[in-house]
C-alpha positions in Angstrom: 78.6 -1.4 -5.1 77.1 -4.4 -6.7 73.7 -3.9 -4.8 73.6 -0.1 -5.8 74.1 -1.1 -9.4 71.1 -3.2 -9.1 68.8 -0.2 -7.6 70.0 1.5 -10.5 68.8 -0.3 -13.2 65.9 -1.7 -11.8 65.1 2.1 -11.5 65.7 3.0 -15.1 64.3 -0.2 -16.2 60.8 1.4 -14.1 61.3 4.7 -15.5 61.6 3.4 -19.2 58.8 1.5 -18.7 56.2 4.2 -17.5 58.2 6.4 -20.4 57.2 4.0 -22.9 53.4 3.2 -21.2 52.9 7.8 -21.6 54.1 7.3 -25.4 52.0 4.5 -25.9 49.0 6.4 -24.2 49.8 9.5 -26.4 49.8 7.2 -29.9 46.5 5.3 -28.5 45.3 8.9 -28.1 46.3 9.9 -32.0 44.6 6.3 -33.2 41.3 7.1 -31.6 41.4 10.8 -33.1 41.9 9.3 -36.6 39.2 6.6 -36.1 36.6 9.5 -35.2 38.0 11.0 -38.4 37.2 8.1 -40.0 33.8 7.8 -38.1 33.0 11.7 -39.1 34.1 11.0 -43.2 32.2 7.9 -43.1 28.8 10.0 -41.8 29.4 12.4 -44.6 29.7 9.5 -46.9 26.4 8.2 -45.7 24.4 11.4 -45.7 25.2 11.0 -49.3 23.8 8.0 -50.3 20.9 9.0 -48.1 20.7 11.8 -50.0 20.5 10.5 -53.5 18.0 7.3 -51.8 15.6 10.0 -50.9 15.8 11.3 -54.5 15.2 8.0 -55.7 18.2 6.1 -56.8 18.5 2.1 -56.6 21.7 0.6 -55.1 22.5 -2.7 -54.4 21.0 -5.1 -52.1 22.9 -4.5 -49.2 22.9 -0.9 -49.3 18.9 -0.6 -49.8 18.8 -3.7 -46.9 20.9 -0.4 -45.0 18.2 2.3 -46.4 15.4 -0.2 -45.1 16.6 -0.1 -42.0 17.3 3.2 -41.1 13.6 3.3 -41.9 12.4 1.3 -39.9 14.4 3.1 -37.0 12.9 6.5 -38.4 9.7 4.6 -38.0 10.3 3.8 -34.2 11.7 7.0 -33.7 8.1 8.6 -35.3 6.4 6.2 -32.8 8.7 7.1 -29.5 8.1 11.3 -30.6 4.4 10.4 -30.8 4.3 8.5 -26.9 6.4 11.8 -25.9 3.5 14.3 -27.6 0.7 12.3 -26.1 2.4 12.6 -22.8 3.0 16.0 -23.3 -0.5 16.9 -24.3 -1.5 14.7 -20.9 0.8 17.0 -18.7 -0.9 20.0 -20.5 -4.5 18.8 -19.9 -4.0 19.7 -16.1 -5.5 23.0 -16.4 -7.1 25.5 -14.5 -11.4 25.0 -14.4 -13.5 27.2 -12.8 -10.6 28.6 -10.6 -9.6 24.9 -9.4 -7.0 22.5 -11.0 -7.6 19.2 -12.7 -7.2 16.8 -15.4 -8.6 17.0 -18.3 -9.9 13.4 -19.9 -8.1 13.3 -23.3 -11.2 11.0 -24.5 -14.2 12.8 -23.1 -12.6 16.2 -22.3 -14.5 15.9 -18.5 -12.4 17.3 -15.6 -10.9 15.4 -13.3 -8.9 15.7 -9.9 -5.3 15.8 -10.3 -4.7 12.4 -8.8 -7.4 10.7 -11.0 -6.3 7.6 -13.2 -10.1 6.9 -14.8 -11.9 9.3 -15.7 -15.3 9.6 -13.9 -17.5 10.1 -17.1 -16.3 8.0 -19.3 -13.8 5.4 -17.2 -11.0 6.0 -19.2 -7.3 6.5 -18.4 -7.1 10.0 -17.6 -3.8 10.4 -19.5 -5.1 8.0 -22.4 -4.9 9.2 -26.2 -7.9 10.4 -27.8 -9.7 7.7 -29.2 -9.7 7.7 -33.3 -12.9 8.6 -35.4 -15.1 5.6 -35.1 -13.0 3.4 -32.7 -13.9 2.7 -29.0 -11.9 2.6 -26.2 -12.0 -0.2 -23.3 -13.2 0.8 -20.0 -10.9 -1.7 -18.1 -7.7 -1.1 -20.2 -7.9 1.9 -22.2 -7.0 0.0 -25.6 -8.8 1.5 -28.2 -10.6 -1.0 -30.2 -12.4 -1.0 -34.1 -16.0 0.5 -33.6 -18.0 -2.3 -34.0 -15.4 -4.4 -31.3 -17.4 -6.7 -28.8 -14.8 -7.3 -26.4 -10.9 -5.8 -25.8 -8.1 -7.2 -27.5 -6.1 -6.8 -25.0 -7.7 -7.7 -21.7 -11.0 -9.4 -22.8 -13.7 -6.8 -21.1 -16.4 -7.0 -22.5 -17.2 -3.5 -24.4 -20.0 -0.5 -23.8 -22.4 -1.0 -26.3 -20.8 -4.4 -27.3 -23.8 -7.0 -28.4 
């Protein structure tokens, strides 16, 4: 009997313990519903503040080092949105010329076959930017450079129409 007595409560002693690992499982489950709580009230809380920053008001030091830095990212994400348009408005420069495809050069506007990395007028990355009013762009690297540039900043070629 003694050894049946043993199974016995080393079997209850394995059912209370997966008992007790569900309940703790189920209030683990409750804690992380109140901490996205939490997390949600806390966002409210935040839009806020943003709120009133963008209207103007002054807080304290820590809170406008917080307002900096969500600028900073809005910055960055302006920047990664702008890579996405100018990839975008590369994918949409493939376009149909005189009944045949091709890329469009973004720079010089020449078309070019659709596995063309330079363009063949002006030498620049096919899927490039456009270059701003009065800046240049490098031949070898496609950086675009100040007007009156000599040689790339970025890889040292010398420029078109550099002295």
């Amino acid at each position: 009997m003694e050894l049946f007595d043993r199974i016995g409560s080393m079997t209850k002693a394995a059912v209370d313990k997966t008992a007790n690992k569900v309940i703790i499982a189920r209030i683990n489950s409750k804690i992380s519903t109140f901490k996205s709580g939490i997390g949600v009230q806390k966002l409210k809380i935040g839009e806020y503040y943003w709120s009133k920053h963008r209207d103007g008001k002054s807080f304290d030091p820590s809170v406008a080092d917080a307002f900096s830095a969500i600028e900073s990212y809005l910055a960055q994400i302006e920047s990664c949105e702008s890579e996405i348009r100018v990839i975008i408005e590369s994918e949409q420069a493939v376009r149909i010329v005189d009944g045949e495809y091709g890329k469009a050069c973004l720079s010089c506007g020449a078309r070019n076959s659709l596995d063309a990395k330079f363009c063949h007028d002006c030498g620049l990355p096919v899927n490039g930017a456009a270059v701003s009013a009065g800046a240049v762009r490098c031949a070898n690297c496609g950086a675009e450079m100040e007007g009156d540039a000599i040689f790339c900043g970025e890889c040292g070629t010398k420029l078109q129409g550099g002295n």
